[in-house]
DRENDO-1510 file (C-alpha; in Angstrom, 1 decimal, always signed):
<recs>
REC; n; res; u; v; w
REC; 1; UNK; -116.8; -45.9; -48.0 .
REC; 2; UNK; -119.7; -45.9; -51.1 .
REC; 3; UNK; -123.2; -45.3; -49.6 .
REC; 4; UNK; -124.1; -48.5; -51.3 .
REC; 5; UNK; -122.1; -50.5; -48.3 .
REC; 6; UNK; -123.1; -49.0; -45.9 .
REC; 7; UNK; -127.5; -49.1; -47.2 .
REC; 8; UNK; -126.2; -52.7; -48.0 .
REC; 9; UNK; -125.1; -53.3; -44.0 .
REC; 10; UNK; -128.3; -51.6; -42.8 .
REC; 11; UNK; -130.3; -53.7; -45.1 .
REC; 12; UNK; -128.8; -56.8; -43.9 .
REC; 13; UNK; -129.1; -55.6; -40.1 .
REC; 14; UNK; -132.3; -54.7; -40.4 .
REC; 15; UNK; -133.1; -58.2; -41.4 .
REC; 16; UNK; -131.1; -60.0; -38.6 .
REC; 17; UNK; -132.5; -57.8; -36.4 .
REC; 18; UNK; -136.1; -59.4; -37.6 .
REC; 19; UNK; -134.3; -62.8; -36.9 .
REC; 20; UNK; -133.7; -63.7; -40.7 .
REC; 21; UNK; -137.5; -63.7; -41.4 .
REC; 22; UNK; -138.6; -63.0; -44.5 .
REC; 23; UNK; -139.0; -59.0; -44.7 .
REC; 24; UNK; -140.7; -56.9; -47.7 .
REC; 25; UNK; -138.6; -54.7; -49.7 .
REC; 26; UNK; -141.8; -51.8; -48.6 .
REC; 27; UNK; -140.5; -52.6; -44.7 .
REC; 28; UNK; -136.9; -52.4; -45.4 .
REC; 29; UNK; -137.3; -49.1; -47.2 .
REC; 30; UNK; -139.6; -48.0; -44.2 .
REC; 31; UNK; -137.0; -49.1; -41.6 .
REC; 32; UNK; -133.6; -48.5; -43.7 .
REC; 33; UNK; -134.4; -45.1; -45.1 .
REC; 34; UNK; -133.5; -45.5; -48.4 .
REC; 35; UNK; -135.4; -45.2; -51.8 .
REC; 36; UNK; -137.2; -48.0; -53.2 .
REC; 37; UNK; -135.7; -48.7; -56.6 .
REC; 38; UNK; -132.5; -48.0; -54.7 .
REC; 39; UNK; -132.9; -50.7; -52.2 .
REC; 40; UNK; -133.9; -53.2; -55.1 .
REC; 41; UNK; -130.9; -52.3; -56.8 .
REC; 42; UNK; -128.7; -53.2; -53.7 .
REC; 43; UNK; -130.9; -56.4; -52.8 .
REC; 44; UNK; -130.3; -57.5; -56.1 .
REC; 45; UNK; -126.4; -57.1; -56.4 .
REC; 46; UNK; -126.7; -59.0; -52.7 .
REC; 47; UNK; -129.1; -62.1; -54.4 .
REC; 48; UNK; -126.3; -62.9; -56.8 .
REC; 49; UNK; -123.7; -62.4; -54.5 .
REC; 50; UNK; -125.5; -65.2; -52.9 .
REC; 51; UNK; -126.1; -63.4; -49.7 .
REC; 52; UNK; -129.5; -62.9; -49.9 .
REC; 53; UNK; -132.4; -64.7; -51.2 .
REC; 54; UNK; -136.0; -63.4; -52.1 .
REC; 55; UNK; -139.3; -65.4; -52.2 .
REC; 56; UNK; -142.0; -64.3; -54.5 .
REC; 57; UNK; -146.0; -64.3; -53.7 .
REC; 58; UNK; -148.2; -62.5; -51.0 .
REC; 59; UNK; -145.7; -63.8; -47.8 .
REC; 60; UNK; -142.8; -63.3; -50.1 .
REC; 61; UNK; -139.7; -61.1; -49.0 .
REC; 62; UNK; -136.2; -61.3; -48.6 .
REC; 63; UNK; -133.7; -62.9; -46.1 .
REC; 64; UNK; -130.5; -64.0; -45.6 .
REC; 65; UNK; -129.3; -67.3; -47.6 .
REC; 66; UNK; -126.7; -67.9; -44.7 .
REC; 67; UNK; -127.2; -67.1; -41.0 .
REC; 68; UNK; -126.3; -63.7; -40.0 .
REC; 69; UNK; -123.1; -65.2; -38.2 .
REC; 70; UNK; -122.1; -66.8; -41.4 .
REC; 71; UNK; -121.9; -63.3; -43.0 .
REC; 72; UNK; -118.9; -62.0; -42.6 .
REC; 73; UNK; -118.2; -58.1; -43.1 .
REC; 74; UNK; -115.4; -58.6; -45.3 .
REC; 75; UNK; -118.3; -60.2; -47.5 .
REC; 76; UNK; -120.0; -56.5; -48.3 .
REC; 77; UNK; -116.7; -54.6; -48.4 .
REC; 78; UNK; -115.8; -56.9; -51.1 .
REC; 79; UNK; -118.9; -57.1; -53.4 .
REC; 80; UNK; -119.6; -52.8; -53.0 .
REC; 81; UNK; -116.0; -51.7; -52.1 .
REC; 82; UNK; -113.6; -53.4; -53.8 .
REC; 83; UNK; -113.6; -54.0; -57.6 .
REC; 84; UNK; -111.9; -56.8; -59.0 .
REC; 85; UNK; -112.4; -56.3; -62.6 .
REC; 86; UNK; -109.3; -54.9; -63.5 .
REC; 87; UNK; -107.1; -56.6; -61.6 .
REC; 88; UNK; -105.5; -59.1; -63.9 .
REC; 89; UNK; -105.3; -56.8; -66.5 .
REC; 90; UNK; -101.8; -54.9; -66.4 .
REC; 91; UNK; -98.6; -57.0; -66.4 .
REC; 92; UNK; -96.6; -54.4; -65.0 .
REC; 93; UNK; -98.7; -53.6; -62.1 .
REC; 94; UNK; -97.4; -56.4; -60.7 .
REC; 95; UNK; -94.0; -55.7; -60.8 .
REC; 96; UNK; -95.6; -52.2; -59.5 .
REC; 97; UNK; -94.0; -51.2; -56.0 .
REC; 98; UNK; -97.3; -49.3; -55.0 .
REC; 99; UNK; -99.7; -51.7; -56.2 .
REC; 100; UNK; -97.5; -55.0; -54.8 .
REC; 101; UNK; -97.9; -52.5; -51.4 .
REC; 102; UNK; -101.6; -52.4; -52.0 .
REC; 103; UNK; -102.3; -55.4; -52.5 .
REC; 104; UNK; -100.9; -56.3; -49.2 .
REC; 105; UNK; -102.7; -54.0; -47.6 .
REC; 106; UNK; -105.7; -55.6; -48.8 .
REC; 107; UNK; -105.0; -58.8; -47.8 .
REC; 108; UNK; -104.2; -57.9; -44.1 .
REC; 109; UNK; -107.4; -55.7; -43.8 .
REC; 110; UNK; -109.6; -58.5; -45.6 .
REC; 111; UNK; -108.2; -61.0; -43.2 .
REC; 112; UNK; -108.9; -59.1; -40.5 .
REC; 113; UNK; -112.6; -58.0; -41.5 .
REC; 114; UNK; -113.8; -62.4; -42.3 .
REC; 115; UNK; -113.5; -62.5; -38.5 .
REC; 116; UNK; -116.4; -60.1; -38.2 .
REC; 117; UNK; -120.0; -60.8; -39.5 .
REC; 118; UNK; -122.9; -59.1; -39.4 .
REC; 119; UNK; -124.2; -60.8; -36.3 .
REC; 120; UNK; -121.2; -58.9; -34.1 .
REC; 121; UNK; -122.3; -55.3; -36.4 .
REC; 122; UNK; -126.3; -56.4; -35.9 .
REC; 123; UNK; -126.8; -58.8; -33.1 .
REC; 124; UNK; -128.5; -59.1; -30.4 .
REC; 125; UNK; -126.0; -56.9; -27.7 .
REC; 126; UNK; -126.7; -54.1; -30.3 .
REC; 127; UNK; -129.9; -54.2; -31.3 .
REC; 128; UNK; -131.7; -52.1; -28.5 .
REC; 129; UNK; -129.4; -49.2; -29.6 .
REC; 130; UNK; -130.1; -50.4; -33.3 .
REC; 131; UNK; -133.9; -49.9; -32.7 .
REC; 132; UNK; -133.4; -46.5; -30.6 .
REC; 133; UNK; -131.4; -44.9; -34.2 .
REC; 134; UNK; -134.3; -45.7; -36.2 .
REC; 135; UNK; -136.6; -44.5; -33.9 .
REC; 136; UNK; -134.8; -40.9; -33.7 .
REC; 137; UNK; -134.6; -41.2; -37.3 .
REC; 138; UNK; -138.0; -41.4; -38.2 .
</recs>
């Protein structure tokens, strides 16, 4: 799994666990431990996703568009993990036998992984232990 999924899980935790309010990039990087232009960089890819949105002036931050429970995991592993781009590109890949096994593969795990959002990762029953990480963290 890319470190980019994984700051991009903790950044969206971090804001469920503020319940969805809007939360500076400066607290995120406090609370998230990553660098700033890194976490930008992630927020952004997020924003045109469409998971996050941002809000500019002095109260301005970033939160989820959609509630944490609408978020599903399979959401992140498939904007940071999986890439798409070359996919349609090859004929014979999909005559392929290990790419036709693949690609079921995929399916399975990615319908497995919508039934999870970041609300069963982030919420409430694990947010106590959430807050004790960070704490030994910092």
């Amino acid at each position: 799994m890319k470190i980019t999924t994984i700051y991009a899980a903790r950044i969206l935790g971090y804001i469920t666990m503020k319940g969805n309010a809007l939360t500076t990039a400066g607290e995120i990087v406090e609370n998230v431990d990553i660098s700033y232009q890194y976490c930008l960089k992630v927020m952004n890819e997020m924003k045109r996703a469409g998971i996050l949105v941002s809000e500019q002036g002095c109260k301005g931050g970033y939160r989820m568009k959609k509630r944490p429970e609408d978020v599903s995991v399979y959401e992140i592993l498939d904007l940071f993990e999986y890439n798409h781009s070359n996919e349609n590109d090859r004929e014979e890949l999909k005559r392929d036998p290990f790419s036709r096994f693949m690609k079921q593969i995929y399916e399975e795990a990615a319908k497995n992984l919508k039934r999870f959002t970041i609300a069963d990762v982030y919420g409430k029953e694990n947010e106590k232990m959430m807050q004790e990480e960070m704490a030994v963290a910092e």
